[in-house]
C-alpha positions as CSV (number, residue, x, y, z in Angstrom):
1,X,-1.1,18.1,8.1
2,X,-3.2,15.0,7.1
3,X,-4.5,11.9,9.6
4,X,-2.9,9.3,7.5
5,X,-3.7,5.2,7.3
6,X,-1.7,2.2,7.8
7,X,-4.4,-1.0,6.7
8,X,-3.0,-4.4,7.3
9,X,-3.2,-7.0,4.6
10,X,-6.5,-8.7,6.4
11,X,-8.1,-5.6,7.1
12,X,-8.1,-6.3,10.7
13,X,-4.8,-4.6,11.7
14,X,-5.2,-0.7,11.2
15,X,-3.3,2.0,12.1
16,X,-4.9,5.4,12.2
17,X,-4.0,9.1,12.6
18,X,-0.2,9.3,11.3
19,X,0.8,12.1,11.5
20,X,3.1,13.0,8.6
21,X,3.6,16.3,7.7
22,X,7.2,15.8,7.2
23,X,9.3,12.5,6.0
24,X,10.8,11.6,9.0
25,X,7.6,11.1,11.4
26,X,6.1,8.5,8.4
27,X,9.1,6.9,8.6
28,X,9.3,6.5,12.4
29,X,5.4,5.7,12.6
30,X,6.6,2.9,9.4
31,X,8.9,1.4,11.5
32,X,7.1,1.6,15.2
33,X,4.4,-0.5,13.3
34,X,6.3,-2.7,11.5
35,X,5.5,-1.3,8.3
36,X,8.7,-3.2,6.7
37,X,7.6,-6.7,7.5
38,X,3.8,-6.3,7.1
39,X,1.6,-5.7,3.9
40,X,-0.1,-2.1,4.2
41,X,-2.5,0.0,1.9
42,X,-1.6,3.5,2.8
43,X,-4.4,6.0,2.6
44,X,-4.6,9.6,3.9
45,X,-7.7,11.9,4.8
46,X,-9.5,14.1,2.6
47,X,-9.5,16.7,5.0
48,X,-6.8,19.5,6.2
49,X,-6.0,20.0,9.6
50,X,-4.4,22.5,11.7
51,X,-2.8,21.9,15.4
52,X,-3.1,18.1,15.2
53,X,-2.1,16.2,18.1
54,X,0.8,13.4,18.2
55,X,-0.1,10.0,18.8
56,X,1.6,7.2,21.1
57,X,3.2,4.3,19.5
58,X,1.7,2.5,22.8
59,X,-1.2,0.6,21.2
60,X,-3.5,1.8,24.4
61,X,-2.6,5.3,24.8
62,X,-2.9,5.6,21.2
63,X,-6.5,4.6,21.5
64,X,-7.3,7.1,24.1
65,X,-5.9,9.6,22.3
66,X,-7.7,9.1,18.8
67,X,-10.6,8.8,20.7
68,X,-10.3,12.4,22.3
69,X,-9.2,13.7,18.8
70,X,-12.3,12.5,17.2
71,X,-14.4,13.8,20.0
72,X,-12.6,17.4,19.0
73,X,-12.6,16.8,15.1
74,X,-14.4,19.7,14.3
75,X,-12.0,21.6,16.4
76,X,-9.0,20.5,13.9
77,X,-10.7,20.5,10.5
78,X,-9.5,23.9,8.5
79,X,-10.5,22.7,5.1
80,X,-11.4,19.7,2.4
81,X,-10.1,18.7,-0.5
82,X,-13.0,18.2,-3.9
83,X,-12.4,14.5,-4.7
84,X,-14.8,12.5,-7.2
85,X,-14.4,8.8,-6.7
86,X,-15.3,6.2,-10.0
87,X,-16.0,2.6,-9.4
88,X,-17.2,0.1,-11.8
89,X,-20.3,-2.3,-11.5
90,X,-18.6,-4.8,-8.8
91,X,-20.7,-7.9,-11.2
92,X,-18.5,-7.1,-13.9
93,X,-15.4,-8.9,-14.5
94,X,-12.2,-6.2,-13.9
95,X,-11.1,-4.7,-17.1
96,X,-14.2,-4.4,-17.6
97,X,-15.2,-2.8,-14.2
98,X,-12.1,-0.4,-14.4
99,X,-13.0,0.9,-18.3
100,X,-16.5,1.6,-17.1
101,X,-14.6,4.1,-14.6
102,X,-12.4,5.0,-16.8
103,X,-15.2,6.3,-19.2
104,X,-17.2,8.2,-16.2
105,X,-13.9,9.7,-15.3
106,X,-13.5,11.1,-19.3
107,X,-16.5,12.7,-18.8
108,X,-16.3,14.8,-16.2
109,X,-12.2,15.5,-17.0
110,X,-13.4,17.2,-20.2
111,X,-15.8,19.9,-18.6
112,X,-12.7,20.4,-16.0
113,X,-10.6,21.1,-18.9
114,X,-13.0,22.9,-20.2
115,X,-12.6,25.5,-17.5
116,X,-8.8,24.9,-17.1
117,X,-9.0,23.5,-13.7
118,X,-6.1,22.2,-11.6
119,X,-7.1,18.7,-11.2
120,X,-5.5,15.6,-11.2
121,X,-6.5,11.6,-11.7
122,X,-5.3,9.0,-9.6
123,X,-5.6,5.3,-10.3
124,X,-6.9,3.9,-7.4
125,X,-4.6,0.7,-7.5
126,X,-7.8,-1.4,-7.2
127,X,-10.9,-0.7,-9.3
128,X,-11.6,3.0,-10.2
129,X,-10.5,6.4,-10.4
130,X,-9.7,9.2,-8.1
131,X,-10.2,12.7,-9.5
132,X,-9.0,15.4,-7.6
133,X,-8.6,19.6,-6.6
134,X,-6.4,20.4,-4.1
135,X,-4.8,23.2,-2.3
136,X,-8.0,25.4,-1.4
137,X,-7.3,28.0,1.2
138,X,-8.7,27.2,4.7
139,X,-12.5,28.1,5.7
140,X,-14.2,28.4,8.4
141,X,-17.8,26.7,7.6
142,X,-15.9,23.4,6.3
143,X,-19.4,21.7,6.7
144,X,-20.8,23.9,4.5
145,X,-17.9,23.9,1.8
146,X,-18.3,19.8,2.3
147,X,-22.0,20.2,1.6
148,X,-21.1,22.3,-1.4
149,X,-18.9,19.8,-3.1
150,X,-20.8,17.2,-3.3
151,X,-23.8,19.5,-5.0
152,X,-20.6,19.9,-7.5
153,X,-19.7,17.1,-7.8
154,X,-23.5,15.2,-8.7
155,X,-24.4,18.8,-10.9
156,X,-20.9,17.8,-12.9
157,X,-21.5,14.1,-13.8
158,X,-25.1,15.2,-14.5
159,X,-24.0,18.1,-17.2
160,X,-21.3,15.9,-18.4
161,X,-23.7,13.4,-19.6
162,X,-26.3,15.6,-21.0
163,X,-29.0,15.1,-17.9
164,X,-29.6,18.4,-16.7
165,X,-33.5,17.4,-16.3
166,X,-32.1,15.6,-13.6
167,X,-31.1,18.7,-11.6
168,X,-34.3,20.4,-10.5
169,X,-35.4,18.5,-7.4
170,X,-39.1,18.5,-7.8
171,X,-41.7,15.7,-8.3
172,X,-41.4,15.2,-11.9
173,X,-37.4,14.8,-11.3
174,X,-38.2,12.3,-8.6
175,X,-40.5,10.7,-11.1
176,X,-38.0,10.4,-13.3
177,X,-35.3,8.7,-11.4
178,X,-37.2,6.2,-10.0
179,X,-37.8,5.1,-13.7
180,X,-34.3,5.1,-14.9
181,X,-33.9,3.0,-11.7
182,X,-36.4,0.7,-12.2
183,X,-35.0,0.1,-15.6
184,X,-31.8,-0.2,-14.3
185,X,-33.0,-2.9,-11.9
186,X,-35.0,-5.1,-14.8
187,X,-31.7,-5.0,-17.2
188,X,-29.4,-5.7,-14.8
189,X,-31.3,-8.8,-13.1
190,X,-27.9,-9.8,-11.3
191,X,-28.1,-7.1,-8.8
192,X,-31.8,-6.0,-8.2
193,X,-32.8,-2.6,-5.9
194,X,-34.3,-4.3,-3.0
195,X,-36.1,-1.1,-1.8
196,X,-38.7,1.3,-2.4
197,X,-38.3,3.6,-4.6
198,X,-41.5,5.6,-4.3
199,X,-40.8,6.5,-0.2
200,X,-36.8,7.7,-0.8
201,X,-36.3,11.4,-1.6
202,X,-34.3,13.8,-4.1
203,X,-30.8,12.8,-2.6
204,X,-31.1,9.3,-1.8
205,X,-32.7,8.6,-5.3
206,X,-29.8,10.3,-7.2
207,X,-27.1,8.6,-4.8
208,X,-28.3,5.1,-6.4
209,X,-28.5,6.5,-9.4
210,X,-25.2,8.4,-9.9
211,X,-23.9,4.4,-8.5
212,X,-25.5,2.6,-10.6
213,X,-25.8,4.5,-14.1
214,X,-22.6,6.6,-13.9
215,X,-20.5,4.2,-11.3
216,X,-19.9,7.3,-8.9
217,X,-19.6,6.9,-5.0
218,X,-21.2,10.3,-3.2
219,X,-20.6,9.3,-0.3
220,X,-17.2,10.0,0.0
221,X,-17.7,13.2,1.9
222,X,-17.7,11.9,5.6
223,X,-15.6,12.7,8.3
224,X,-13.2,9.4,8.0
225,X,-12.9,9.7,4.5
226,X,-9.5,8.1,3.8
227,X,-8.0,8.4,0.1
228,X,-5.0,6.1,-1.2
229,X,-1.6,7.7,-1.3
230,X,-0.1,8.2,-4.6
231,X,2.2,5.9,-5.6
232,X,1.3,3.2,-2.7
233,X,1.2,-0.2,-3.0
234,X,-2.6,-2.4,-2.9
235,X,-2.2,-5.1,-1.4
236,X,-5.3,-7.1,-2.9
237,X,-4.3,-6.2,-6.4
238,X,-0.4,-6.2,-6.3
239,X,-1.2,-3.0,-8.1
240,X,0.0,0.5,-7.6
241,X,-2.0,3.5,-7.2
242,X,-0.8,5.8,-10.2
243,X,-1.2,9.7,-11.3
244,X,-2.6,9.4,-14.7
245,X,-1.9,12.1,-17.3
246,X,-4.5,12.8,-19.7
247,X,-3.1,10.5,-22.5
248,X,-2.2,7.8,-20.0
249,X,-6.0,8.2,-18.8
250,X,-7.2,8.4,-22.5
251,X,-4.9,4.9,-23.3
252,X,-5.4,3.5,-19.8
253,X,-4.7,-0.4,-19.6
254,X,-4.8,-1.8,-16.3
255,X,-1.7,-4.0,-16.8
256,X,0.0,-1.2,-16.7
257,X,0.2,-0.6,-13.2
258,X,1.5,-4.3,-11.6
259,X,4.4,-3.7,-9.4
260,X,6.1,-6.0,-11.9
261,X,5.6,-3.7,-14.6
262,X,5.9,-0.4,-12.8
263,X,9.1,-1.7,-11.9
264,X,10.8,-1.4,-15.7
265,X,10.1,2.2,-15.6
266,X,11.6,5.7,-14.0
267,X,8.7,7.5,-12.3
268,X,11.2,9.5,-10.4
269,X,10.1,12.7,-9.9
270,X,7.1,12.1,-11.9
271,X,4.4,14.1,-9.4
272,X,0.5,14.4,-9.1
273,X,0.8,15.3,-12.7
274,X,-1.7,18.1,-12.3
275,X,-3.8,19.9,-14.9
276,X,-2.7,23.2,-15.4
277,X,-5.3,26.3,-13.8
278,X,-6.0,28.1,-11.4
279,X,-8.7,27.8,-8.4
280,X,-10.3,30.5,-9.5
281,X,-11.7,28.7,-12.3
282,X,-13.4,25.7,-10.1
283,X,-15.1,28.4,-8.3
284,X,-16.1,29.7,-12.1
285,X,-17.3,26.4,-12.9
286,X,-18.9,26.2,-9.5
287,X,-21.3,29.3,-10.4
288,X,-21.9,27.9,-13.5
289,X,-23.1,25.0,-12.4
290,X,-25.3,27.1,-9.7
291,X,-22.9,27.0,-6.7
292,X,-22.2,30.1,-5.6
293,X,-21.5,30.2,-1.8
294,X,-18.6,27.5,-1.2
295,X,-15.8,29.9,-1.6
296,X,-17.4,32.5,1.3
C-alpha cells in the first residue's frame, strides 16, 4: 500500500497520503479532489507500508490525521524500494539536460545487466531518469536497508565510471574530491560551489560530486520521498512519464513523450517493462560491490 500524491498545477494545492491499493479508492480520492477539472502530477512513495490508515476527504480532519500518521511513520514503514534518480545540469538547455541523464543512466544499466537484475527505467516526464528495483520482501531494520541503498547506489555510479579510488573514505579520497570539485567549479563558471570544501566530510563531498560530475540526486532516500507514477501526466512539460525499454533508452528522444505524440500510439498493456532477474542477483551485486548486510 503506497501514500500516494496529488500536486496541483501551481504547486500550492497538494494532496497527500492516497491511499490506493486498489482502483476504486484512487478513483474516489480523484474525484473528492477534483482531480478531473484540475491539472495534477501524480507521484507515489518510495516506501511500503503495512496497516495504513484512511484519510478524510474533510480538508481539516485530513490534516489531523496525516499529522498523527507521520508522527507514527516508523510504525507503518515495512520496506523501500532501490531507486537511482538522473538529472541533468539545470544551466543546460533541455535536450541537452535530459541526454546528459540519459548517458549517467547507460552507465549504471549496463553493470545491472551485467548481473541480470530486475530493474526498470522510467522517464521522469520532466528532466531525468528514474531507475528502479522493486518488490523486495519486507524488513524489519528499513533504516538500515535505507542506509544500505544509498552506499549502492553511490559504489554503482562510481564502478560504472571507472572511479573506484573514489570509494575508500580516507584523506587522500577527500583530497581528491575536493579537486575534481574545484575543477568542476572553474570550468563551469555559470554555477560556482559557494562553500568550503576543505571543512565538508566523505558524504557531503561525494553528494556534490555524484550532482555535479555524474548528474545524480542522493538524496532521494528520505522519509517523503515521492516518485512519479508511470504513465502520469507532468504538468510543466505536457510530457508523460514513460517505462523505457533498453532500446527505447539507448534511442531515447525527448519528443517522444508529448501527450500529442504518445497519443498516436497503443501503450495498452505495455507495463514497467522490467529487466528480466531475479533479486537474488542485486544482493549479488550488492556484495560485490562490498554491501553485505542489507538483505538481513
Amino acid at each position: 500500500m503506497l501514500p500516494n500524491s496529488l500536486r496541483g498545477e501551481t504547486g500550492n494545492y497538494p494532496v497527500r497520503c492516497i491511499k490506493a491499493h486498489c482502483s476504486s479508492y484512487l478513483l474516489n480520492n480523484m474525484k473528492a479532489f477534483d482531480f478531473w477539472n484540475r491539472k495534477y502530477n501524480l507521484y507515489h512513495s518510495i516506501y511500503l507500508f503495512h496497516d495504513m490508515p484512511m484519510f478524510s476527504y474533510l480538508p481539516q480532519r485530513r490534516r489531523e490525521q496525516q499529522q498523527d500518521f507521520f508522527r507514527n511513520y516508523d510504525n507503518y514503514v515495512e520496506g523501500v524500494d532501490f531507486v537511482m534518480d538522473f538529472d541533468g545540469d539545470k544551466n543546460l538547455p533541455i535536450d541537452e539536460r535530459v541526454q546528459a541523464a540519459r548517458n549517467a543512466t547507460i552507465q549504471v544499466c549496463k553493470i545491472l545487466d551485467e548481473y541480470t537484475v530486475p530493474y526498470c527505467v522510467i522517464f521522469s516526464g520532466s528532466k531525468g531518469f528514474h531507475v528502479e528495483v522493486r518488490d523486495f520482501p519486507p524488513i524489519r531494520d528499513w533504516k538500515k536497508r535505507i542506509k544500505d541503498f544509498s552506499t549502492i547506489a553511490r559504489l554503482l555510479i562510481f564502478t560504472a565510471n571507472g572511479e573506484t579510488s573514489l570509494l575508500a573514505e580516507d584523506e587522500r579520497t577527500l583530497r581528491d574530491l575536493r579537486e575534481r570539485l574545484i575543477v568542476f567549479s572553474f570550468d563551469n563558471r555559470d554555477q560556482p560551489l559557494k562553500i568550503r570544501l576543505d571543512s565538508l566530510d566523505y558524504e557531503t563531498l561525494t553528494y556534490l560530486y555524484l550532482k555535479y560530475q555524474h548528474n545524480f540526486d542522493s538524496t532521494i532516500y528520505n522519509a517523503t520521498r515521492i516518485w512519479k507514477v508511470p504513465y502520469s501526466y507532468d504538468v510543466s512539460t505536457d510530457m508523460i512519464a514513460y517505462p523505457l525499454s533498453a532500446e527505447e533508452l539507448l534511442n531515447f528522444d525527448i519528443r517522444n513523450y508529448t501527450v500529442e505524440n504518445m497519443l498516436k500510439k497503443n501503450h495498452w498493456n505495455a507495463g514497467l517493462k522490467k529487466r528480466r532477474g531475479t533479486i537474488q542477483n542485486f544482493w549479488n551485486l550488492a556484495a560485490n560491490l562490498g554491501v553485505t548486510s542489507c538483505q538481513e
